[in-house]
C-alpha positions as CSV (number, residue, x, y, z in Angstrom):
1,X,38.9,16.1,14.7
2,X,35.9,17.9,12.8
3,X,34.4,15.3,10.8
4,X,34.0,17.7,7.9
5,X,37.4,17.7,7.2
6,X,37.3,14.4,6.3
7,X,34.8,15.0,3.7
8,X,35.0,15.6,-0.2
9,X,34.9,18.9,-0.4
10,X,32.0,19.5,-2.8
11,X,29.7,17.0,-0.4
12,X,29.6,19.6,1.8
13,X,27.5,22.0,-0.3
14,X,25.0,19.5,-1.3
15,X,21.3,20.0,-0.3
16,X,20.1,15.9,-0.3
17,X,17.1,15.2,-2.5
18,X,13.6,15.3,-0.4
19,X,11.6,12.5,-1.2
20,X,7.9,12.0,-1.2
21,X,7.0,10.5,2.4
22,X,6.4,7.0,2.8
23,X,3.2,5.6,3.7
24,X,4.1,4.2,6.6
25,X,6.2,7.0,8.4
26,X,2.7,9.0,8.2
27,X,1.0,5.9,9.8
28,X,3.7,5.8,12.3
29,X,4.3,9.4,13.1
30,X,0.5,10.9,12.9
31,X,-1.1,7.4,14.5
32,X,-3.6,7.2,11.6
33,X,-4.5,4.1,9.7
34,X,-5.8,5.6,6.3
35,X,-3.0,7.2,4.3
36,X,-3.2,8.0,0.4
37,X,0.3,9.0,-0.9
38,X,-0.1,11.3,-3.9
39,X,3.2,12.8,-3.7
40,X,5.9,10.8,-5.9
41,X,4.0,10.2,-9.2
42,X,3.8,6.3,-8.8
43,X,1.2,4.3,-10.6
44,X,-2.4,4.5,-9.2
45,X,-2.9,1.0,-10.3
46,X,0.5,-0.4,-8.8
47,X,1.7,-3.0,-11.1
48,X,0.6,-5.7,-13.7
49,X,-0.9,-8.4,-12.4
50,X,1.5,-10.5,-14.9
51,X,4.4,-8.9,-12.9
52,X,3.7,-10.1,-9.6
53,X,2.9,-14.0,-11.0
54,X,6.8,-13.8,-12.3
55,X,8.3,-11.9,-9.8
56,X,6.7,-14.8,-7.5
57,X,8.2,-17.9,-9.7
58,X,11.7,-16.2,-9.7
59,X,12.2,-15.6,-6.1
60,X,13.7,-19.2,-6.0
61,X,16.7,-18.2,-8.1
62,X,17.1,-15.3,-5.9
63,X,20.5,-16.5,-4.9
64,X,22.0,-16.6,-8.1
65,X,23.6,-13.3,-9.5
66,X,21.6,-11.8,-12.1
67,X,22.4,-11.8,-15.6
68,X,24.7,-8.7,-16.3
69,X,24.3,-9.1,-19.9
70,X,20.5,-8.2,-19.3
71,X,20.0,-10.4,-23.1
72,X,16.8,-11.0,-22.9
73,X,15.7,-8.3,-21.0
74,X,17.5,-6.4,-23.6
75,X,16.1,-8.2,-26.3
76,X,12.6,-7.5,-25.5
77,X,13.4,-3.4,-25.4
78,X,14.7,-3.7,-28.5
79,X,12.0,-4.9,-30.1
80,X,9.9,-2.5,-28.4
81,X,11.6,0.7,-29.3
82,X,12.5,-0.7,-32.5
83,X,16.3,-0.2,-32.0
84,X,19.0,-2.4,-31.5
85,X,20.4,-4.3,-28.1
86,X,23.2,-2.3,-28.4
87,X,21.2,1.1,-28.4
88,X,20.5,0.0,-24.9
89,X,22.1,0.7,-21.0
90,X,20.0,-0.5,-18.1
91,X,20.5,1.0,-14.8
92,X,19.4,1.0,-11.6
93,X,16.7,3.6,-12.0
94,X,17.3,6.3,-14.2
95,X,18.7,8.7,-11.1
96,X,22.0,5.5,-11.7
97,X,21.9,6.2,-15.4
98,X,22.2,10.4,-14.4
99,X,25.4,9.3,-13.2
100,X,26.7,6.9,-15.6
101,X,26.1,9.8,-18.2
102,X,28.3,12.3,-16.3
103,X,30.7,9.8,-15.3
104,X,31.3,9.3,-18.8
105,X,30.9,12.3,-20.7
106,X,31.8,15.3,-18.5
107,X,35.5,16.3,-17.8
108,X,36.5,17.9,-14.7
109,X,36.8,21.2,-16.3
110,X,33.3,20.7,-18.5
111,X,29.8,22.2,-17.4
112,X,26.2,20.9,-17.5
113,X,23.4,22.9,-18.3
114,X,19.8,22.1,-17.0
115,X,16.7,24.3,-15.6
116,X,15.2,26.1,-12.7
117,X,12.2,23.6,-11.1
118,X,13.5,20.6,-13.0
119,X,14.2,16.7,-11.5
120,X,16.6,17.8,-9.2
121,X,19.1,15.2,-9.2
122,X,20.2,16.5,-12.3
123,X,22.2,19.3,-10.1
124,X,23.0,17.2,-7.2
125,X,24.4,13.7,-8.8
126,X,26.5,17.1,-10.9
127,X,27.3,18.6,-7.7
128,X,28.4,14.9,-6.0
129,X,31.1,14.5,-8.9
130,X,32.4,17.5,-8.7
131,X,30.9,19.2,-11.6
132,X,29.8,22.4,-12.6
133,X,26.5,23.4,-13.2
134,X,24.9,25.9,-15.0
135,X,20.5,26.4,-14.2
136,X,18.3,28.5,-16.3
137,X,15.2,30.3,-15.0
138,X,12.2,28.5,-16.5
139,X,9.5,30.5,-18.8
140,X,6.1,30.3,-18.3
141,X,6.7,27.0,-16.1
142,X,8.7,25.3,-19.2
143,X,12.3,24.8,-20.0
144,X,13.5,28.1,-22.0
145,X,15.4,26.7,-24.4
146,X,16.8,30.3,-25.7
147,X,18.1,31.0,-22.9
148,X,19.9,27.5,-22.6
149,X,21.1,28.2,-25.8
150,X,22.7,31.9,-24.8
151,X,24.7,29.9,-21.4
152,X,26.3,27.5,-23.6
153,X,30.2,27.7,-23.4
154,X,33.3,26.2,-24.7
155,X,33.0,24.1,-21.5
156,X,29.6,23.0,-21.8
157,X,29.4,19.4,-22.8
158,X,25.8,18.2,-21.4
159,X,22.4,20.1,-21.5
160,X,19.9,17.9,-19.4
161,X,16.0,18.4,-20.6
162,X,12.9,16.8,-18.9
163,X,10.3,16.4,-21.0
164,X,8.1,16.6,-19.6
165,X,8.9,18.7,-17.1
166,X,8.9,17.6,-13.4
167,X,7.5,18.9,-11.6
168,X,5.7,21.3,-13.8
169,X,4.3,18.8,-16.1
170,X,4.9,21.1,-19.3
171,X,7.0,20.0,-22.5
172,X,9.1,21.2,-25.3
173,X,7.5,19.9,-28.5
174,X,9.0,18.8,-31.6
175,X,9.6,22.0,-33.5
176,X,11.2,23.6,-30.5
177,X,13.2,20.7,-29.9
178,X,14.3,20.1,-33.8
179,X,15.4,23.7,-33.9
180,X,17.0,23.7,-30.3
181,X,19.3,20.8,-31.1
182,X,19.9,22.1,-35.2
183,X,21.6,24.6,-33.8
184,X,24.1,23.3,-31.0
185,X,27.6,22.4,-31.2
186,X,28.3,19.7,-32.2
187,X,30.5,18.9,-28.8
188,X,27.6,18.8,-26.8
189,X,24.7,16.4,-25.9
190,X,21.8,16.8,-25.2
191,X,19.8,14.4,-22.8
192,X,16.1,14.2,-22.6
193,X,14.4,12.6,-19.6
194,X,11.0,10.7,-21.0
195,X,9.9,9.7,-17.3
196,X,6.6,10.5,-18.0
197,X,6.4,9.9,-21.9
198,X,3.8,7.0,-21.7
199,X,1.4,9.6,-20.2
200,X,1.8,12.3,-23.0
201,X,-1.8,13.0,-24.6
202,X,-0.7,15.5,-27.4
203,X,-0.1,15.4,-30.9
204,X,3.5,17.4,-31.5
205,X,5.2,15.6,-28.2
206,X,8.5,14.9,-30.0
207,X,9.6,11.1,-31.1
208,X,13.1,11.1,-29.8
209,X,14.1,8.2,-30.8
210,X,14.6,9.6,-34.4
211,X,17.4,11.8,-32.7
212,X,19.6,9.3,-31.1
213,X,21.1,8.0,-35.1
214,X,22.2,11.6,-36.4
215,X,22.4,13.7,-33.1
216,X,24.0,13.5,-29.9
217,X,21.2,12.5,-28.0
218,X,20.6,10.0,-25.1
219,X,17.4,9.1,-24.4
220,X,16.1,8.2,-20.3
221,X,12.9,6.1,-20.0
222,X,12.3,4.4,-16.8
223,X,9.6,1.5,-15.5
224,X,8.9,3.2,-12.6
225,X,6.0,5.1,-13.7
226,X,3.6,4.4,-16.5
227,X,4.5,0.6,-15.7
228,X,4.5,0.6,-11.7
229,X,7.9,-0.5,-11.1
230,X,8.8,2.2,-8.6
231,X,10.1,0.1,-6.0
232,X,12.5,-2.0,-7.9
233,X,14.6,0.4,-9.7
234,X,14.6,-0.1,-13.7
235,X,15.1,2.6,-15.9
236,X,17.4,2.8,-19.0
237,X,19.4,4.8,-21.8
238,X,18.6,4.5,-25.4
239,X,21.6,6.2,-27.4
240,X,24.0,6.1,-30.6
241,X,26.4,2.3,-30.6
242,X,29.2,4.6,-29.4
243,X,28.0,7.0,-26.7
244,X,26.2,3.1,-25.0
245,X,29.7,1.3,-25.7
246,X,31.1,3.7,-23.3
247,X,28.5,4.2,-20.7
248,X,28.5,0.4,-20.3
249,X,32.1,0.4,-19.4
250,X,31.4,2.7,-16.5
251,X,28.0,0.7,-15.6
252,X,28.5,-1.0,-12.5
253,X,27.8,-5.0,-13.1
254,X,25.1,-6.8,-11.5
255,X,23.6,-3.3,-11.6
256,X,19.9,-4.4,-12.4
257,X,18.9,-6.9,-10.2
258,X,17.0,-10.2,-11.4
259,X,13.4,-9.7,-10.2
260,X,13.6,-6.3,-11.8
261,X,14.8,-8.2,-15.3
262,X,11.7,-10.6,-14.8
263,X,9.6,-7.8,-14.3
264,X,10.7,-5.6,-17.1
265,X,10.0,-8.0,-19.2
266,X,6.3,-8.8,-18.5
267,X,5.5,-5.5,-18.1
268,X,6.3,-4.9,-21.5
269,X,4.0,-7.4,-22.5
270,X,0.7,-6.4,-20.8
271,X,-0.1,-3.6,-23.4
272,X,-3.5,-4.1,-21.6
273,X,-2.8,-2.8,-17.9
274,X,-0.4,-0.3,-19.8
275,X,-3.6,1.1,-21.3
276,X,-6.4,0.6,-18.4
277,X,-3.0,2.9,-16.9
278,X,-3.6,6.0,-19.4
279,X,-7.6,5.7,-19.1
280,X,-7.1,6.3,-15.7
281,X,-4.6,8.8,-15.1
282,X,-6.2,11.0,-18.4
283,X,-9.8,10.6,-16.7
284,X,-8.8,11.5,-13.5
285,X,-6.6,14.8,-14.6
286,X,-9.6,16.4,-16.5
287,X,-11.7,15.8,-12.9
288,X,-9.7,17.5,-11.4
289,X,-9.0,20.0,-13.4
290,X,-12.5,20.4,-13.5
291,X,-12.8,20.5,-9.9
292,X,-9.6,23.2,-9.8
293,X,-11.4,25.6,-12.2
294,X,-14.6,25.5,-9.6
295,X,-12.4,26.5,-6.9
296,X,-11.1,29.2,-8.9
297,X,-7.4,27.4,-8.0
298,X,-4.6,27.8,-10.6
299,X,-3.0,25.1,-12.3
300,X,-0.1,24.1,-14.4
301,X,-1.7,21.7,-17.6
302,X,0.3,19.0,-17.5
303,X,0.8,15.7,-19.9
304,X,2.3,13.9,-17.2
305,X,0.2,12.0,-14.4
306,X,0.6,15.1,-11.7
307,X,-1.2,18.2,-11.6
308,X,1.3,20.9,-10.1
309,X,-1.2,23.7,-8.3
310,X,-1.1,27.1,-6.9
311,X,-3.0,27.0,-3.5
312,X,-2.4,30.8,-3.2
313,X,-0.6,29.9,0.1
314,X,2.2,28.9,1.8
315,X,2.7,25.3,0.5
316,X,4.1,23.9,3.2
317,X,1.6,24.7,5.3
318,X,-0.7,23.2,2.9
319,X,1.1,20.3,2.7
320,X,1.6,19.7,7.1
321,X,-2.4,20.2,6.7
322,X,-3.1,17.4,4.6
323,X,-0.8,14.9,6.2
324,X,-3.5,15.2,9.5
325,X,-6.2,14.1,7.1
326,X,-3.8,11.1,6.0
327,X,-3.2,12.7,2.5
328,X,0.6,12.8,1.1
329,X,0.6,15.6,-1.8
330,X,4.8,17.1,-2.5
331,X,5.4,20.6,-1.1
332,X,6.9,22.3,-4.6
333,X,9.1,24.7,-1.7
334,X,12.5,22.5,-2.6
335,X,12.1,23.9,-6.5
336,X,11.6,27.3,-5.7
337,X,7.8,27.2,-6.3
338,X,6.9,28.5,-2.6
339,X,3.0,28.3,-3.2
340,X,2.6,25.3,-4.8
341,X,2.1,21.3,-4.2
342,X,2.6,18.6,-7.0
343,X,-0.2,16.1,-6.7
344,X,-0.5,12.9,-8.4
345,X,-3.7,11.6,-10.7
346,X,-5.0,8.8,-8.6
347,X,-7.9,6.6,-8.6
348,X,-11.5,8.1,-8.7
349,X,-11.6,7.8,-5.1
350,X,-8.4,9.3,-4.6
351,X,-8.8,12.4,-6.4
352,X,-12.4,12.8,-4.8
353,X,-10.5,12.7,-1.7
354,X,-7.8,14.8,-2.9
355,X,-10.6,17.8,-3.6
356,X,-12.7,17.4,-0.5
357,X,-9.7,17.7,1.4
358,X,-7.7,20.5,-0.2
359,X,-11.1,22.7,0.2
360,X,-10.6,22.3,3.5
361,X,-7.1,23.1,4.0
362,X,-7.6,26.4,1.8
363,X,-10.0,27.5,4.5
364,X,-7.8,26.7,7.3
365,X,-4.5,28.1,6.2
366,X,-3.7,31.7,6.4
């Protein structure tokens, strides 16, 4: 028997999500012992130093279940958004809360909107529950929300918006974004992806929070970034009493484990490695946009902690050509942006490494 006919039809269309290489495949696969990964946005810093200590006086309650409640965890995220417990959904990573939101929302007959060259699970957690989706081209390397606007349909119930952008690093700021959801339907929800939020270094970045009381709005902000919890999968959903009510009745239990709960919660605290975080990742984006402009290399801006840059060549190649030199940057081919690579702000040392390197892969590649 074909195995594909055993298959739910719409898996069958599905192009997985590439991630950024591990460290240690490179190591394995190349034989090399130095490898910097500056491919997946992670924290150049790793994590607090306060996060580790707890995660290490938990681990001997590791065989309990976790607290599906997530109270105090809760609690504290209250506090710091200045919102309610109940404004709250943890998830397993924000890709988990993705799918709580169309799980809950979306009818089998409803559509999603989202753009061209945007976090691509929006389109394939869609595509895995058998929804429709709708992408619109982006303008200028940002989300076009006109043309959003013109694609919505008596079947549209979601429109999906990172902001900022990934990979792009470019965001909708808070007049476009009051007038873009002034003037939708009230039937349909907008949710905006803050991934990067903690990085943002400009003045009119909207405050979405004020959204979520009036508006149908849900709100995605994750640990993994700004606070270097990557690798244990916290992100949440800050909405209306209602649209969380729901969502937490499709919420798996037990979903957020208990070392991530410890963690969340004293990475909250350390405003201190939170900010030492931004110093970094802002000093290190204007070197190398420095060092871009003396290459006479293109670049995206970006108020995220990536750089997304046109090599003028074919980006894979660019990207197989770094790897020798033990350098993990993303290859941009998966969004459709066939001469360009996505690197992340690292350390001083990394981005020095980054440059030297990249000026030698220009020369080599056709």
């Amino acid at each position: 028997m074909n195995v594909k006919n055993l298959i739910n039809r719409p898996i069958l269309k599905i192009k997985p999500y590439v991630a950024g290489k591990p460290i240690e495949e490179v190591k394995r696969q190349l034989k090399i012992k130095r490898v910097i990964k500056l491919a997946s946005n992670e924290n150049p810093l790793g994590s607090s130093s306060k996060v580790y200590e707890a995660i290490k006086n938990h681990l001997n309650q590791i065989h309990r279940y976790p607290d599906s409640s997530y109270f105090y965890l809760k609690k504290k995220l209250a506090d710091f958004l200045k919102v309610k417990p109940y404004n709250i959904v943890l998830g397993n990573g924000s890709d988990e809360l993705i799918d709580i939101i169309i799980k809950t929302f979306v009818n089998e007959d409803e559509n999603i909107i989202t753009s061209k060259a945007t976090f691509l699970e929006y389109e394939i957690i869609a595509k895995v529950n058998n929804r429709k989706i709708i992408t619109v081209d982006l303008n200028n390397f940002k989300y076009d929300l006109l043309k959003i606007r013109k694609k919505i349909n008596p079947k549209t119930k979601i429109i999906f918006i990172a902001n900022p952008n990934n990979p792009t690093g470019t965001y909708i700021n808070k007049k476009e974004l009051d007038d873009f959801i002034n003037a939708l339907p009230k039937r349909v929800i907008v949710v905006l992806d803050e991934a990067y939020d903690l990085f943002v270094d400009v003045d009119d970045f909207p405050k979405s929070l004020d959204y979520i009381k009036n508006k149908n709005v849900i709100v995605l902000k994750t640990f993994s970034k700004s606070y270097g919890l990557a690798g244990l999968r916290l992100g949440y959903a800050v909405s209306n009493r209602d649209f969380c009510f729901y969502m937490e009745k499709v919420r798996q239990p037990f979903n957020v484990n208990s070392l991530a709960q410890v963690a969340g919660m004293v990475a909250l605290e350390d405003k201190k490695f939170l900010e030492l975080t931004r110093k970094v990742v802002l000093e290190g984006k204007y070197y190398l946009y420095r060092q871009l402009n003396k290459m006479g290399l293109n670049y995206i801006p970006s108020v995220a902690n990536f750089i997304t840059i046109d090599v003028k060549k074919d980006s894979f190649d660019v990207f197989k050509e770094m790897l020798k030199f033990g350098l993990i940057v993303r290859d941009l081919k998966q969004y459709g942006l066939n001469n360009f690579i996505r690197v992340t702000i690292g350390k001083k040392e990394e981005n020095r490494y980054f440059i030297k390197i990249l000026k030698r892969v220009i020369r080599r590649c056709k």
